[in-house]
ROLUM-149868 format. One record per residue: residue number from 1; residue in one letter; y, z, x of N, C-alpha, C in turn. Coordinates in steps of 0.2 Angstrom, whole numbers, padded with zeros to 4 digits. Atoms other than C-alpha are relative to their C-alpha. Last residue first. Layout:
num,residu,n.Y,n.Z,n.X,ca.Y,ca.Z,ca.X,c.Y,c.Z,c.X
NUM,A,Y,Z,X,Y,Z,X,Y,Z,X
...
END
This chain:
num,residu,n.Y,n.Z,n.X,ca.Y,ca.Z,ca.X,c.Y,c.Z,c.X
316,X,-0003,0006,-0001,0046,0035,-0088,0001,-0004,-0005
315,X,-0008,-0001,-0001,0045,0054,-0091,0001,-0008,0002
314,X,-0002,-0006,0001,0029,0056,-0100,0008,-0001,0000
313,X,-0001,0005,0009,0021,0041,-0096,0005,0005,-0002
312,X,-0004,0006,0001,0023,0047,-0077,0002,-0003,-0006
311,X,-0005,-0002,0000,0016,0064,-0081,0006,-0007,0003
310,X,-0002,-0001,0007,0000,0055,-0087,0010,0004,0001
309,X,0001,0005,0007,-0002,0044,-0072,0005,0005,-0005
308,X,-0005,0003,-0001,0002,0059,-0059,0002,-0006,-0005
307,X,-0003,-0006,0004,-0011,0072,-0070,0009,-0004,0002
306,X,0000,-0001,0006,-0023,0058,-0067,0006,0003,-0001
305,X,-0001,0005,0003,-0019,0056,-0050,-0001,0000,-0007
304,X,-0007,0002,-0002,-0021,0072,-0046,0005,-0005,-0002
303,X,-0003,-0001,0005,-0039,0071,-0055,0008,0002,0001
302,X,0003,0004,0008,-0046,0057,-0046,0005,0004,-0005
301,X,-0004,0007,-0001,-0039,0066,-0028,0000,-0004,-0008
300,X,-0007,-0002,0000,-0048,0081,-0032,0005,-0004,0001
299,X,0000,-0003,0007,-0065,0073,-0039,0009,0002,0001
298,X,-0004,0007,0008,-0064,0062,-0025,0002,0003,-0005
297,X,-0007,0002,0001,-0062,0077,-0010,0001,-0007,-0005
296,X,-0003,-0007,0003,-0079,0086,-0013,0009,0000,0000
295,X,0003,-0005,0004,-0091,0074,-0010,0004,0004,-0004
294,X,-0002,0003,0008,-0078,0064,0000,-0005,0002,-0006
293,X,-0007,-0003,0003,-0080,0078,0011,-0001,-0004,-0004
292,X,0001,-0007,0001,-0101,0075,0015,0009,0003,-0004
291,X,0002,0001,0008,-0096,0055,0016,-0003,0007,-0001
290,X,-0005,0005,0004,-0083,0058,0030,-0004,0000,-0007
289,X,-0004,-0005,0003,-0095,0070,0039,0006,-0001,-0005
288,X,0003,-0002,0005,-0106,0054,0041,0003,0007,-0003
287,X,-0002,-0007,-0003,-0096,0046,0051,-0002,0002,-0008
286,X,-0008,0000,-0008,-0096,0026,0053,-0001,0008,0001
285,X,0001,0006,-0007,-0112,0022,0041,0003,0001,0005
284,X,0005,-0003,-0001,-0111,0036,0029,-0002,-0004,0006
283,X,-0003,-0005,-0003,-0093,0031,0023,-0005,0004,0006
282,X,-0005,0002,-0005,-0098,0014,0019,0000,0006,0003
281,X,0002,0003,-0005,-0112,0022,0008,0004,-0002,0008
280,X,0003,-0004,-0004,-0100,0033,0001,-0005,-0002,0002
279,X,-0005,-0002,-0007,-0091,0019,-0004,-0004,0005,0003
278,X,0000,0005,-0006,-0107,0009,-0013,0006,0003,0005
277,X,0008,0003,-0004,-0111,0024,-0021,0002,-0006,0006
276,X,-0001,0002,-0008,-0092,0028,-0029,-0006,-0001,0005
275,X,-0005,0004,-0001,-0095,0024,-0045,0001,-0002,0007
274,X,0004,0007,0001,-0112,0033,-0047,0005,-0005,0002
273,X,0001,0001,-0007,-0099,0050,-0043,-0005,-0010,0002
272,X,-0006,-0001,-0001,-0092,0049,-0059,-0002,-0004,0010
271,X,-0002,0005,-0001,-0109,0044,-0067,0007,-0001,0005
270,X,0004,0006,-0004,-0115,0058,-0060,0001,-0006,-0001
269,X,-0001,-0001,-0006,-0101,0069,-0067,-0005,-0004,0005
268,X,-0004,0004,-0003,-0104,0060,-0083,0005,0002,0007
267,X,-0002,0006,0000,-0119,0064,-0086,0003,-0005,0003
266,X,0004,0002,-0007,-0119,0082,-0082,0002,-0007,0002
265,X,-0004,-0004,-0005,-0106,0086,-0094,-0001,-0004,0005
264,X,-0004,0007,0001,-0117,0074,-0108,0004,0002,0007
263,X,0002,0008,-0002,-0129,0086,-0102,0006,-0004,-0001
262,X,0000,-0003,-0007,-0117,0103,-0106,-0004,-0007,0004
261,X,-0006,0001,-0003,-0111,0094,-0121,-0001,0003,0006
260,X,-0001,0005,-0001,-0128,0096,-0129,0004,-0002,0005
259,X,0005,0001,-0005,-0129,0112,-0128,0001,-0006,0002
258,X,0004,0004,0002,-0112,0115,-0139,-0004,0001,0007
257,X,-0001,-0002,0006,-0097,0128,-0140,-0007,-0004,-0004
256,X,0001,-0007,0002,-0098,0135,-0122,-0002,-0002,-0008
255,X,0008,0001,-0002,-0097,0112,-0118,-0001,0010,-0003
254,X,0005,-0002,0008,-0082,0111,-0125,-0005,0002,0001
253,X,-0005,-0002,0004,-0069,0113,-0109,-0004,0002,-0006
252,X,0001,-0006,-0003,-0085,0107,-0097,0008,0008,-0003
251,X,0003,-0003,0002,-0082,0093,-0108,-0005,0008,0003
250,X,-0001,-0001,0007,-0066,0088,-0108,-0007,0005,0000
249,X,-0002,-0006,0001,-0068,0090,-0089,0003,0002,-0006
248,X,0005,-0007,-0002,-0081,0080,-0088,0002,0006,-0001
247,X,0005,0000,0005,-0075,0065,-0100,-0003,0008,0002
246,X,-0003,-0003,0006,-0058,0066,-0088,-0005,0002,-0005
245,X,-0002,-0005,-0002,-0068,0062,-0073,0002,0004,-0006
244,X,0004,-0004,-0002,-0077,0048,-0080,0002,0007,0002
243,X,0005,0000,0006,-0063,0039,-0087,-0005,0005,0001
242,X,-0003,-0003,0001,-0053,0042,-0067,-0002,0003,-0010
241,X,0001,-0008,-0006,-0070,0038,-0059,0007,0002,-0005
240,X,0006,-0005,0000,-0068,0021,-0070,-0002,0007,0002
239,X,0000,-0002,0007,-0051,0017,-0069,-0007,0003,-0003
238,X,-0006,-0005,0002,-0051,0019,-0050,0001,0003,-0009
237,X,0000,-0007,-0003,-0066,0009,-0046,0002,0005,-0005
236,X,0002,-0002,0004,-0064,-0007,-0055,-0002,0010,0000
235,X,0007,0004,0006,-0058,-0017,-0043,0001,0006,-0005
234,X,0002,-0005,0000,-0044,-0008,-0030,-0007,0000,-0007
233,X,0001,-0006,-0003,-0040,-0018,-0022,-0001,0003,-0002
232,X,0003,0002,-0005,-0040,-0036,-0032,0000,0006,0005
231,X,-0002,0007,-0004,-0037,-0031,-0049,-0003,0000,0009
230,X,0003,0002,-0007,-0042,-0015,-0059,0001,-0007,0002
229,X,0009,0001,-0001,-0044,-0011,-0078,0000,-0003,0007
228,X,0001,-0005,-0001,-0025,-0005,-0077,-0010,0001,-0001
227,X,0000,-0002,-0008,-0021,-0021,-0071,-0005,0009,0000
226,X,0005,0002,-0001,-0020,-0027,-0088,-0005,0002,0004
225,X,0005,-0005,0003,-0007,-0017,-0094,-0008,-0002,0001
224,X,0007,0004,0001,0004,-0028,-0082,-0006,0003,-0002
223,X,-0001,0008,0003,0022,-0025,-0088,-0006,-0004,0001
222,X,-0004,0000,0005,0018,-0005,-0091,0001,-0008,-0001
221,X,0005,0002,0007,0005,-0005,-0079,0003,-0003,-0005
220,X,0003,0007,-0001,0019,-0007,-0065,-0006,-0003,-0005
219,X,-0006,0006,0001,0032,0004,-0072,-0004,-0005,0002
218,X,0000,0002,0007,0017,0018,-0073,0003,-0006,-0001
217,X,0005,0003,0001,0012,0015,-0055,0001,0000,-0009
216,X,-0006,0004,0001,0027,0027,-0050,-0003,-0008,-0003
215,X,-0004,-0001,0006,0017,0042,-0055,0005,-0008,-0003
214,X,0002,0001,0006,0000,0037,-0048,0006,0000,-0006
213,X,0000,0005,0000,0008,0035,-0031,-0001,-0004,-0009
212,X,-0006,0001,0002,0018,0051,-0034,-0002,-0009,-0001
211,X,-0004,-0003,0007,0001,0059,-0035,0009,-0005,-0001
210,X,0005,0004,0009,-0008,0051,-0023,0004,0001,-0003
209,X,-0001,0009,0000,0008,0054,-0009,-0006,-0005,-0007
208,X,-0010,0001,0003,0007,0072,-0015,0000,-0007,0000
207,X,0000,-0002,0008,-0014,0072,-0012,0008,-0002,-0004
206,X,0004,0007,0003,-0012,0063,0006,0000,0000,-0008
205,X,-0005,0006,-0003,0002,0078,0012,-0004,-0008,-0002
204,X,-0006,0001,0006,-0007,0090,0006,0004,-0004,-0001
203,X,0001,0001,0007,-0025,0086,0012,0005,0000,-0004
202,X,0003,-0005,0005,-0016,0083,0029,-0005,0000,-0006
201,X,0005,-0002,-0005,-0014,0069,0042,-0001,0007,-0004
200,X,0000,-0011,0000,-0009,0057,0030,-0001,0003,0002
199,X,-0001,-0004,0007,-0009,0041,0038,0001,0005,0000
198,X,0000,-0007,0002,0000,0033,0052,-0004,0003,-0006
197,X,-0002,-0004,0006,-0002,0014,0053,-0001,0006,0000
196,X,0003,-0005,0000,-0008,-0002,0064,0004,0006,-0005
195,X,-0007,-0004,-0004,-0003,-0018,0058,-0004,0008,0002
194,X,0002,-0005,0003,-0017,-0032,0052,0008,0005,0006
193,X,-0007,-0001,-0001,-0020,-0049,0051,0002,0007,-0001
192,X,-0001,0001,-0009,-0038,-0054,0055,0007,0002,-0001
191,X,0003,-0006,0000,-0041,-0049,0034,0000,0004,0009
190,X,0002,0002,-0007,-0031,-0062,0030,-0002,0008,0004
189,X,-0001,-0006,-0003,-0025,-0060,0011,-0007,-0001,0008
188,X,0007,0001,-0004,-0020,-0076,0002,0001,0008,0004
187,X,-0003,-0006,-0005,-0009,-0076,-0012,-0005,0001,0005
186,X,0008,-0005,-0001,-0010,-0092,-0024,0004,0002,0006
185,X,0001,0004,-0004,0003,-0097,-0035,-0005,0005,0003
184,X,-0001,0007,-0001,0007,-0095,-0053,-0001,-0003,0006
183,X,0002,0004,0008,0000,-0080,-0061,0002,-0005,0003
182,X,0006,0002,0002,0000,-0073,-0042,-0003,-0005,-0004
181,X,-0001,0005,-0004,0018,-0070,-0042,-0005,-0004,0000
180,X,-0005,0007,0004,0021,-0060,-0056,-0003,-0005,0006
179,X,0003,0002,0009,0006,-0048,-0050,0002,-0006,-0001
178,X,0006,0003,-0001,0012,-0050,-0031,-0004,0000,-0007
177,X,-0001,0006,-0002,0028,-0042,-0037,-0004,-0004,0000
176,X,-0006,0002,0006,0021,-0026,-0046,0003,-0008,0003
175,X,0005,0002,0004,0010,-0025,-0030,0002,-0004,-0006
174,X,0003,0005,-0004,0023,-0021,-0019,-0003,-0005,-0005
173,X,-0007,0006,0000,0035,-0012,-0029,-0004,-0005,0003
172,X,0002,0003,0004,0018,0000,-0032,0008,-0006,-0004
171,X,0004,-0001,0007,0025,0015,-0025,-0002,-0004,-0005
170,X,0007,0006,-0001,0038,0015,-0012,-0009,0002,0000
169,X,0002,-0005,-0005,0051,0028,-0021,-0004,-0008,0003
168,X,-0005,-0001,-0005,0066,0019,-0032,-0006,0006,0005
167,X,0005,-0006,-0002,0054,0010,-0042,0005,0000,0008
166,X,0002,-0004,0004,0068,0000,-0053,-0005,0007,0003
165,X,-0004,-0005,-0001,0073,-0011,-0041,0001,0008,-0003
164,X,-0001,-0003,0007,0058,-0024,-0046,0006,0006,0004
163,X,0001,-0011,0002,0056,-0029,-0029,0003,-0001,-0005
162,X,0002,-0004,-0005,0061,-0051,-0027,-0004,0007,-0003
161,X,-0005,-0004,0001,0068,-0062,-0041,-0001,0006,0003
160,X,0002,-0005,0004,0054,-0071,-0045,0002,0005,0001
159,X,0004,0002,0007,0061,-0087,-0038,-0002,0004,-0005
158,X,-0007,0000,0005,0070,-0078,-0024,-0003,-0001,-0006
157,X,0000,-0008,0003,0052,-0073,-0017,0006,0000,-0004
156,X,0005,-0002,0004,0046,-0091,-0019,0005,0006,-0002
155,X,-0002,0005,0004,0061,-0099,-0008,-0003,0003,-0006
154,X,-0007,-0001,0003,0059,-0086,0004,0003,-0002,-0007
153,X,-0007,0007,0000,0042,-0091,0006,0005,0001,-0002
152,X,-0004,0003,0005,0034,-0073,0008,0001,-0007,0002
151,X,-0007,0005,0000,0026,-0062,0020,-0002,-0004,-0006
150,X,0000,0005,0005,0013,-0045,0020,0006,-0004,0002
149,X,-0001,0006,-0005,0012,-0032,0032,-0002,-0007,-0006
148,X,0003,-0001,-0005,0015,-0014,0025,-0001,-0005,0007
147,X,-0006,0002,-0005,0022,-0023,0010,0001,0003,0008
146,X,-0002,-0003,-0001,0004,-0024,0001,0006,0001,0007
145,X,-0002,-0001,-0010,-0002,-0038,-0004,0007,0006,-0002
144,X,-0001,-0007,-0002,-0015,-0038,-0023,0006,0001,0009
143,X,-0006,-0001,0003,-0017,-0052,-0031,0007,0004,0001
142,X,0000,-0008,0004,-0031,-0058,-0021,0009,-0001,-0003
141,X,-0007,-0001,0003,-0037,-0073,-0011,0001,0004,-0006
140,X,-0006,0004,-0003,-0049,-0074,0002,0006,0001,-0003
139,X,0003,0008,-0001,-0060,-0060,-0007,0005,-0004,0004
138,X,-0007,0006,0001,-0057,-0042,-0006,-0003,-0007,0003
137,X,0004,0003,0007,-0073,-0031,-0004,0006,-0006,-0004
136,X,0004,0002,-0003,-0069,-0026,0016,-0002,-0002,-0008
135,X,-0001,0008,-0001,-0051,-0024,0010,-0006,-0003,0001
134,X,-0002,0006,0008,-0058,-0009,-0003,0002,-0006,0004
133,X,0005,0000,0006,-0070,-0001,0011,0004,-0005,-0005
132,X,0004,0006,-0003,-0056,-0003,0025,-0005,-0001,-0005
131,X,-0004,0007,0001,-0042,0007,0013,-0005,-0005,0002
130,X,-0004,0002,0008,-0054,0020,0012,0001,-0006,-0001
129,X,0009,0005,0003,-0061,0021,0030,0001,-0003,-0006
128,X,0000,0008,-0005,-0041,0022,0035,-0008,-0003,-0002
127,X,-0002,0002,0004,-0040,0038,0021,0000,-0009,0002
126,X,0005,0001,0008,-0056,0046,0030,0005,-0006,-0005
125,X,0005,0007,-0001,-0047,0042,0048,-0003,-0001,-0008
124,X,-0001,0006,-0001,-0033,0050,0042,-0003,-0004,0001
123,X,-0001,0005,0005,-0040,0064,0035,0005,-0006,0001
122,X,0004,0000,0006,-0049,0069,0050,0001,-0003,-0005
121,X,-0003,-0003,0006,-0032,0066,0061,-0009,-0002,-0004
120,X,0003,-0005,-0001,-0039,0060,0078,0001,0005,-0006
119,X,0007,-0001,0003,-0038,0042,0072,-0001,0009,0003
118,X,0001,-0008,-0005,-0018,0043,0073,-0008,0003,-0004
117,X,-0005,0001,-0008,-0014,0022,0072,-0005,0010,0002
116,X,-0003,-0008,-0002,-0027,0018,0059,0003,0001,0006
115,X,0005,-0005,-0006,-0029,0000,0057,0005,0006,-0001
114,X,0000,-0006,-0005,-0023,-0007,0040,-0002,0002,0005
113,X,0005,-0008,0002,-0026,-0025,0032,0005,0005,0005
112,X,0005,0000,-0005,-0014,-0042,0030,-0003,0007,-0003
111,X,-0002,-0008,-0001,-0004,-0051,0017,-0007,0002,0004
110,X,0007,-0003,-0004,-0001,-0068,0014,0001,0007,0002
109,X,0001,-0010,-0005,0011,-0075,0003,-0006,-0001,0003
108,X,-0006,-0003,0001,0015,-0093,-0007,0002,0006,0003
107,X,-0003,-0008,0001,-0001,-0101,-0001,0009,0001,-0001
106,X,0001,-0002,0006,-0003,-0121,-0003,-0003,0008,-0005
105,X,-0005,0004,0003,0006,-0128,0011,-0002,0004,-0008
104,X,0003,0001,0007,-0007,-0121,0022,0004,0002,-0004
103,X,0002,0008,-0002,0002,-0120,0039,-0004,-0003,-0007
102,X,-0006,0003,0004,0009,-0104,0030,-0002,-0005,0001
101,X,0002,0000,0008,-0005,-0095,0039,0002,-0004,-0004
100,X,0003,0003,-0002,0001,-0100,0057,-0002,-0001,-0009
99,X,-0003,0008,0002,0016,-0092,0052,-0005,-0002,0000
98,X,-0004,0001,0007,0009,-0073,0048,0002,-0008,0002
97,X,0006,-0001,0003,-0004,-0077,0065,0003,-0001,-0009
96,X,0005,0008,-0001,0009,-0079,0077,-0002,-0002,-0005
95,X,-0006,0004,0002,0020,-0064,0068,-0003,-0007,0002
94,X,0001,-0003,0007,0003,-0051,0073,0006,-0008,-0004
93,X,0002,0009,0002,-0002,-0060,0092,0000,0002,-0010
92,X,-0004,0007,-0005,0007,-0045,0100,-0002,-0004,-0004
91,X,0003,0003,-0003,0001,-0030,0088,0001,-0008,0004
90,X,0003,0007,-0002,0012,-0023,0079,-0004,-0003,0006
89,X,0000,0001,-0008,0014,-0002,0076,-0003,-0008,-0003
88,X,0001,0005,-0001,0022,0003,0058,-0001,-0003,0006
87,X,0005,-0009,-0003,0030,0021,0053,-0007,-0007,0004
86,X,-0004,-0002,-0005,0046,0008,0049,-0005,0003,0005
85,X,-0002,-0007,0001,0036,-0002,0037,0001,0002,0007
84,X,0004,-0005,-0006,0033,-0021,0038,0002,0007,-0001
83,X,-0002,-0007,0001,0039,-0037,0029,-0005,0004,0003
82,X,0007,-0005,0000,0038,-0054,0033,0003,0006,0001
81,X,-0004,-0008,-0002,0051,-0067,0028,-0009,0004,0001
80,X,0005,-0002,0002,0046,-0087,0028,0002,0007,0002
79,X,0002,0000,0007,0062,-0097,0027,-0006,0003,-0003
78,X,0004,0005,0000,0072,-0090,0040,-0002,-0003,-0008
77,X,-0004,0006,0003,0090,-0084,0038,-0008,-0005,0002
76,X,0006,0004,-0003,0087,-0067,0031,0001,-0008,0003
75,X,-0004,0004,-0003,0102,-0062,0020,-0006,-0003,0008
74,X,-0008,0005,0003,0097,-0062,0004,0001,-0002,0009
73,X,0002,0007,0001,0078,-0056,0011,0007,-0006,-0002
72,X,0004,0003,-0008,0084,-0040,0021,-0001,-0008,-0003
71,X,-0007,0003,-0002,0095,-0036,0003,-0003,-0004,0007
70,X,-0006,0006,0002,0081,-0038,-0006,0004,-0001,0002
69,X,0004,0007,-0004,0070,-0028,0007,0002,-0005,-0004
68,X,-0001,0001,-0007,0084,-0013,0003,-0004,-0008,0002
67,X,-0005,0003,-0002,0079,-0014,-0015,0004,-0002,0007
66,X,-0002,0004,0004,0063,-0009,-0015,0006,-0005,0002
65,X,0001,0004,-0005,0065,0001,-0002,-0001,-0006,-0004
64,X,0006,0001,0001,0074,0014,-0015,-0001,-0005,0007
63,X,0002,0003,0004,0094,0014,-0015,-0007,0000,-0005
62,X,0007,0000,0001,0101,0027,-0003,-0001,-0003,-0008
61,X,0004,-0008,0004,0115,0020,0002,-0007,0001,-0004
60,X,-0001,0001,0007,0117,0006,0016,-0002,0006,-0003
59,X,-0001,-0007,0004,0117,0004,0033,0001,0000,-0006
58,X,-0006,-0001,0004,0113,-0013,0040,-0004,0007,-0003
57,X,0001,-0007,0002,0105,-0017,0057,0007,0001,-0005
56,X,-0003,0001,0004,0100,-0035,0066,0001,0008,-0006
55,X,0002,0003,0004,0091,-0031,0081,0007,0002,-0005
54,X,-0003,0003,0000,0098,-0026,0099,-0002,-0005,-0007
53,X,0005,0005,-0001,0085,-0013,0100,0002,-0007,0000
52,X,0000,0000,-0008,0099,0001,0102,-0006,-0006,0002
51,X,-0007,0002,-0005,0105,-0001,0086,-0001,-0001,0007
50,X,0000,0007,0000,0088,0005,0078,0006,-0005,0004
49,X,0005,0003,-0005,0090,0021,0085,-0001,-0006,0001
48,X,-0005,0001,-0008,0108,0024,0079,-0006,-0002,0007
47,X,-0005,0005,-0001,0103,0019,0062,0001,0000,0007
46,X,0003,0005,0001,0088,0032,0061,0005,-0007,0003
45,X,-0003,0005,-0003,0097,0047,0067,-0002,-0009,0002
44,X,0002,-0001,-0007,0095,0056,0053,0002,-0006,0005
43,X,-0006,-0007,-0002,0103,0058,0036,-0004,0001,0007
42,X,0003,-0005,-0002,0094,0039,0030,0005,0005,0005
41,X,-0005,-0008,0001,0104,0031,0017,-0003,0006,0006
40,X,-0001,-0005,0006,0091,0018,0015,0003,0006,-0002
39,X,0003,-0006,0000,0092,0007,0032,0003,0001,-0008
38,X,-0006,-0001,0005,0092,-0012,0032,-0005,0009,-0002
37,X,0002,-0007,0003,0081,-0017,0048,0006,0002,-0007
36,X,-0004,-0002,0005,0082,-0036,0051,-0004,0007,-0001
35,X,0005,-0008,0002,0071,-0043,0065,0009,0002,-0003
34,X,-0003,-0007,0000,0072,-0061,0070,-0001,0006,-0003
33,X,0001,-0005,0007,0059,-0074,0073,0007,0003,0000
32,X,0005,0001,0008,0058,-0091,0083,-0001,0006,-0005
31,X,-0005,0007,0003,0072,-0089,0099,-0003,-0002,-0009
30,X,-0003,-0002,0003,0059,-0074,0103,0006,-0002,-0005
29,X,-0006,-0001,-0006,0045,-0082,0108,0006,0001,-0004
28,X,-0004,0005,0003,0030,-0077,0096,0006,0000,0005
27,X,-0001,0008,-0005,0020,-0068,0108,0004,-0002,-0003
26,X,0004,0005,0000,0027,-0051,0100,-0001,-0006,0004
25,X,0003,-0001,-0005,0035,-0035,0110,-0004,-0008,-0001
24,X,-0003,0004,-0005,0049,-0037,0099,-0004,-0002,0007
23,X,-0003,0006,0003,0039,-0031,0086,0004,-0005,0004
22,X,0004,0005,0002,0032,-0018,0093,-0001,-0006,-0001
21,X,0003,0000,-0007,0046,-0010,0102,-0005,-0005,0000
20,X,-0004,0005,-0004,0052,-0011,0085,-0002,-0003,0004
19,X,0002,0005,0004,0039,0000,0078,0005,-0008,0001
18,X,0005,0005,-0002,0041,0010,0092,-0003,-0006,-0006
17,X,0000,0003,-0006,0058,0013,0088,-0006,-0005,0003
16,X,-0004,0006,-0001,0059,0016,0070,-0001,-0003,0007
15,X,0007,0006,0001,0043,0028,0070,0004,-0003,0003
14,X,0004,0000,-0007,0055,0047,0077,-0006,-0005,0001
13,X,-0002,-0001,-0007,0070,0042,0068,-0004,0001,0006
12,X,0006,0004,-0005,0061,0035,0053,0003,0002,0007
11,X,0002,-0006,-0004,0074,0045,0039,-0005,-0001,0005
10,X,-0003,-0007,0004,0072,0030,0027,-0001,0007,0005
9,X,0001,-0006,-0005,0069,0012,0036,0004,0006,-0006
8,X,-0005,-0004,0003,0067,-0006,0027,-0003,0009,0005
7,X,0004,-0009,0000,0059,-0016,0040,0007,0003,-0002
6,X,-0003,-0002,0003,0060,-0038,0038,-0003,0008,-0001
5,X,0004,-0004,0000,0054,-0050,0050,0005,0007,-0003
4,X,-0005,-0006,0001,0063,-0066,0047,-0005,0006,-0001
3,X,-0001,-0007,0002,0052,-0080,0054,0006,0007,-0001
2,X,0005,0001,0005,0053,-0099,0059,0001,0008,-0005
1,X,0003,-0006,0001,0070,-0100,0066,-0006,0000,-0004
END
């Protein structure tokens, strides 16, 4: 068996299936992978879907996913495991493509991109441009793979002793791993590898998911305080825009009590936005309505994040 394709599941009653369908639908011939679902307590009818795909399916309580893809990888009986989310459509030549990778002896992971699965959602597409802008500045090899579609050598993942179990939401379990890992082996990111993916089809429903991103992201700076100046997705970006955002609203706080501080004000809302130039470029090329909102959805996204940061220090 070359491959163990591994999909933790929480409440996915109405993804599990075609993400299945997916996966089974691969060219790999099917004697060469198997498909391990290890559900997370979920109170719907997750389990009893999966069941019906004739894959391997264990129930369990609600843990985090984290954890759950440790149990997928204990019992896994390939040596190269690949992972995938429930909400999750593959593409036939997706599992070919993860092993062929591995033919180079001297990666320890590989990890793929996003397409957007429901492009009629406005801010789906905006959140799919997003993601494409940071993989489109990723290099061959990064630090950064996200469990969406990323794989492992078995051997390796045991080694560094899988998901931290501690981040009981999925939130920065991925990356946190691929840090340790990284320091010692290289991670390649295959930009031709990719899964397709649901985003958020709201503003509310993309904002909440920042937010808890940013919350559960303290456990991850906390061992790599490094990171918090930015790694291989998300560069330099983030920490900056989030500096700059905060100088503005300190000083449109002080600014009644000083002239001065109304410039600086200024300043630093232009430098704010000066960060993102080369995204809103991108954005200006594909759908130019996209770079007219992120005008007026960074700052609120930047400071969300912010308030999920500091209330994670707070209580983590």
């Amino acid at each position: 068996m070359k491959l163990s394709v591994v999909v933790p599941s929480y409440n996915a009653e109405k993804t599990i299936g075609s993400t299945l369908e997916s996966i089974l639908a691969s060219s790999m011939p099917r004697r060469d992978y198997e498909v391990i679902v290890v559900d997370d307590g979920s109170k719907d009818g997750t389990v009893k879907v999966a069941k019906k795909y004739g894959v391997r399916v264990f129930a369990r309580k609600h843990a985090g996913p984290a954890a759950q893809r440790n149990i997928g990888v204990k019992v896994a009986k390939a040596d190269i495991i690949f992972f995938t989310d429930s909400d999750c459509v593959a593409p036939k030549d997706l599992l070919g493509r993860v092993f062929d990778n591995f033919k180079n002896n001297d990666i320890a992971g590989v990890g793929g991109v996003y397409k957007t699965l429901n492009k009629e959602s406005f801010v789906a597409r905006y959140v799919g441009y997003e993601i494409g802008f940071r993989h489109e500045k990723e290099g061959r090899y990064t630090d950064f793979l996200g469990t969406y579609c990323c794989a492992y050598k078995k051997d390796i993942f045991l080694k560094f002793g899988g998901f931290d179990e501690k981040f009981m939401a999925a939130s920065g379990e991925d990356p946190e791993l691929s840090f340790r890992i990284s320091r010692e082996h290289r991670l390649l990111l295959d930009k031709k590898m990719f899964v397709y993916h649901p985003h958020s089809s709201t503003l509310v429903k993309f904002l909440r998911n920042q937010y808890w991103r940013a919350y559960w992201r303290v456990l991850m700076y906390r061992r790599f305080p490094k990171k918090l100046l930015g790694e291989s997705y998300t560069g330099l970006e983030i920490p900056l825009a989030s500096f700059f955002l905060a100088m503005t609203a300190m000083g449109l706080l002080f600014s009644p009590f000083s002239q001065n501080l109304i410039y600086a004000t200024a300043l630093s809302m232009l430098l704010f936005y000066s960060v993102y130039f080369r995204l809103f470029t991108y954005l200006w090329k594909r759908e130019r309505a996209q770079a007219a909102f992120a005008l007026l959805f960074l700052p609120a996204r930047t400071a969300v994040c912010i308030v999920g940061f500091v209330v994670g220090l707070l209580k983590i």
